[in-house]
C-alpha positions as CSV (number, residue, x, y, z in Angstrom):
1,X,72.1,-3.8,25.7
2,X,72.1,-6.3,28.3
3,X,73.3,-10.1,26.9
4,X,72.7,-13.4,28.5
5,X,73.4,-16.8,28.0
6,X,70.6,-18.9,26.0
7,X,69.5,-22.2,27.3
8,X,71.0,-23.2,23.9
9,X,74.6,-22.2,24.7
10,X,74.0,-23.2,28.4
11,X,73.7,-26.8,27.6
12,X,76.9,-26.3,25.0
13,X,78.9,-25.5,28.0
14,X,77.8,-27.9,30.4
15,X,79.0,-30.6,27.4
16,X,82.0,-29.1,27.3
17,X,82.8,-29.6,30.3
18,X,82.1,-33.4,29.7
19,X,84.4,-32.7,26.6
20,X,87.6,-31.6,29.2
21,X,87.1,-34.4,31.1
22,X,86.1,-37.2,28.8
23,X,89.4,-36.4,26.9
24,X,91.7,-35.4,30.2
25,X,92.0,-31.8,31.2
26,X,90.8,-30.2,34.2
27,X,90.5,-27.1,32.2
28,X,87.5,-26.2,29.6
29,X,90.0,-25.3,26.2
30,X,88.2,-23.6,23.1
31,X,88.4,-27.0,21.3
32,X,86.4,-28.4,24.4
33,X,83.5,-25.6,23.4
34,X,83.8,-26.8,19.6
35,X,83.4,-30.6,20.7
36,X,80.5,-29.5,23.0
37,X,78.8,-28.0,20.2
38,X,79.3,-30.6,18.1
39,X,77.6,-33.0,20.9
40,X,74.1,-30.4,21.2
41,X,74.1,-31.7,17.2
42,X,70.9,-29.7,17.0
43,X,71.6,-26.6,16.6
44,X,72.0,-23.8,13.7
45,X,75.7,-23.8,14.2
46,X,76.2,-27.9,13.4
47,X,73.4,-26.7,10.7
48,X,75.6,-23.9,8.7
49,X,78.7,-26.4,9.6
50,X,76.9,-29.2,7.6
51,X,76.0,-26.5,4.3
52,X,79.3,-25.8,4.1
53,X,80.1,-29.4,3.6
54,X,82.2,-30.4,7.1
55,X,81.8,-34.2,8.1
56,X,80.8,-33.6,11.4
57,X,82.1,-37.3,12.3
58,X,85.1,-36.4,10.7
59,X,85.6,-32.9,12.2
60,X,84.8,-34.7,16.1
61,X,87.4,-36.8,15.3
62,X,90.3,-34.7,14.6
63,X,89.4,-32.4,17.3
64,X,89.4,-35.5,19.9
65,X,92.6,-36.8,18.3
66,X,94.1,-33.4,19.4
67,X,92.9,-33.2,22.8
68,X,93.0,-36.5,24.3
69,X,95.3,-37.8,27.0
70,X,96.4,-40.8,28.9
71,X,93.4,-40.7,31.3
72,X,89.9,-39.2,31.7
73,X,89.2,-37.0,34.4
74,X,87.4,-39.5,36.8
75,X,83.4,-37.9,38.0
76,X,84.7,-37.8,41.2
77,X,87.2,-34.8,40.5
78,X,83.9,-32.9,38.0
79,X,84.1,-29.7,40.8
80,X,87.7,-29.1,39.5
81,X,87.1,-28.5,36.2
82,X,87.6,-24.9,35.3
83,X,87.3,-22.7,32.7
84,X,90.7,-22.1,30.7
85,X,91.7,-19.1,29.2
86,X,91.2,-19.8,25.8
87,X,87.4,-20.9,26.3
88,X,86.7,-17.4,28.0
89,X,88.6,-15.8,25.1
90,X,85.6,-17.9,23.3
91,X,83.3,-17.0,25.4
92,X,84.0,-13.2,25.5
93,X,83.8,-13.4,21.6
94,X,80.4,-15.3,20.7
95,X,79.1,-12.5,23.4
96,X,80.6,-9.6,21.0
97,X,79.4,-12.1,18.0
98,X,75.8,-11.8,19.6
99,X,76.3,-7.7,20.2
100,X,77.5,-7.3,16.4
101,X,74.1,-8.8,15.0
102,X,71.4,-7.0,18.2
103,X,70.8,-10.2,19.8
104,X,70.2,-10.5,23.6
105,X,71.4,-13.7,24.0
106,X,74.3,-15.2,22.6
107,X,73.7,-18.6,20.9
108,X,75.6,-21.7,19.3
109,X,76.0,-19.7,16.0
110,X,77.7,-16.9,17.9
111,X,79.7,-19.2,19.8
112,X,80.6,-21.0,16.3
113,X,81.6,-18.1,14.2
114,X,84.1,-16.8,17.9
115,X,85.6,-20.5,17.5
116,X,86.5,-19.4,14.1
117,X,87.9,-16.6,14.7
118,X,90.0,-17.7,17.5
119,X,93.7,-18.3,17.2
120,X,94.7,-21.2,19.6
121,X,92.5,-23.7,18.2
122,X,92.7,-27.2,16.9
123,X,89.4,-27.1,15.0
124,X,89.5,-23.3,13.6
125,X,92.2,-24.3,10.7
126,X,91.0,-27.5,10.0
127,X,87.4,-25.7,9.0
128,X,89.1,-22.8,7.3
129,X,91.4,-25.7,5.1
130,X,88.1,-27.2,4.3
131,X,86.4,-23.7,2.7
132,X,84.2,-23.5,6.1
133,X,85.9,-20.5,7.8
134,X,84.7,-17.2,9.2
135,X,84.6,-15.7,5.7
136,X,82.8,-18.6,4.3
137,X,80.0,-19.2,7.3
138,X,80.1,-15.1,7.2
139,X,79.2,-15.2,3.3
140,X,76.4,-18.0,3.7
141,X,74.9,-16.1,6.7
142,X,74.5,-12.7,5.3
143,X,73.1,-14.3,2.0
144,X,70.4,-15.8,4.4
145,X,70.3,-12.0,5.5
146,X,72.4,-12.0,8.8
147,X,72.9,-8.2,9.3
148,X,75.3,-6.2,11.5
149,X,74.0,-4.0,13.8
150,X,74.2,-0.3,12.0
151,X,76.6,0.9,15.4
152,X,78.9,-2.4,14.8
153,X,82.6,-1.6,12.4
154,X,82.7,-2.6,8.6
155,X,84.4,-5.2,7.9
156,X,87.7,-3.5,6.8
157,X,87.4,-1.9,10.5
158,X,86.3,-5.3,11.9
159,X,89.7,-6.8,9.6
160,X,92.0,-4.0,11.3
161,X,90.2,-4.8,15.0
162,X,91.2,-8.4,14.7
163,X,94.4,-8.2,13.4
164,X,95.7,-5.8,16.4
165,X,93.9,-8.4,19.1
166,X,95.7,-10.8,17.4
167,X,99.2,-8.8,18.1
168,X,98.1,-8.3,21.5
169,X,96.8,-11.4,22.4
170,X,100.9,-12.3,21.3
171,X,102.3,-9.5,24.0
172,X,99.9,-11.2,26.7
173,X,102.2,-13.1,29.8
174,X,100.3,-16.1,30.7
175,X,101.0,-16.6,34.4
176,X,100.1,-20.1,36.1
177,X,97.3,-20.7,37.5
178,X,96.4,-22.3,40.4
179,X,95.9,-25.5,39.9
180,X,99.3,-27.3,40.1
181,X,101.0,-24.7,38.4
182,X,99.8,-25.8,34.9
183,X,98.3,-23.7,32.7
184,X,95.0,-24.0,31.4
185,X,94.4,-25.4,27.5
């Protein structure tokens, strides 16, 4: 199956980029995606966020209090703003999120339940400490009758899957890139 990029999720990444600058990275992080979606505000993600009882105010705000720096990135610098590691991770994930479910194009809910998922985030525990994690938007999603796709794992296989990323995502040397030397967020 063949997957794109909705007009949607599109629009979620161009605000992200916003995001990285606004709060002072030249590199898009997976918090940067969260505070992007956040921003769209009109989608089913901000939707299930709001059922399961997160302040979205609230939720902006911690994820800006983690992020900021000093200084914005000024407009005149926007072509350096990349894409960091942890936002493809993201990325790579709401795609597989999309795949799991038979959709063509991967969406702000996809995007929303990869966020949760993903390790090296601000806003991922703060949801999860607040009963709106992957298990609980997962719960509220197949009562609305979100179904896996028959050739996707159970969830006991799905459980294993993510536990051994999570080990290797730990073996995995993160080498500079190359913009100053720095690593991405």
């Amino acid at each position: 199956m063949q997957i794109r990029i909705s007009e949607e999720l599109n629009t979620i990444l161009l605000y992200a980029r916003d995001e990285a600058m606004r709060t002072g990275s030249y590199a898009i992080g997976a918090d940067h995606l969260m505070l992007g979606l956040l921003r769209h505000g009109e989608n089913a993600a901000c939707l299930l966020l709001q059922e399961l009882g997160v302040d979205l105010v609230a939720f902006k705000r911690y994820v800006d209090s983690c992020l900021f720096r000093d200084r914005s990135v000024p407009f005149s610098a926007g072509d350096r703003i990349g894409v960091g590691r942890s936002a493809q991770n993201v990325i790579n994930m709401a795609a597989f999120e999309a795949l799991k479910v038979d959709s063509s194009e991967v969406q702000a809910l996809h995007l929303l339940l990869a966020l949760s998922r993903a390790s090296d985030t601000a806003g991922a525990p703060w949801l999860a400490e607040r009963g709106a994690g992957t298990r609980e938007m997962m719960a509220r999603l197949e009562a609305r009758g979100w179904r896996r796709s028959a050739a996707m794992p159970s969830p006991a296989e799905e459980e294993v899957r993510e536990t051994m990323e999570s080990q290797l995502r730990s073996l995995v040397l993160i080498t500079p890139s190359a913009q100053g030397g720095k690593i991405p967020s």
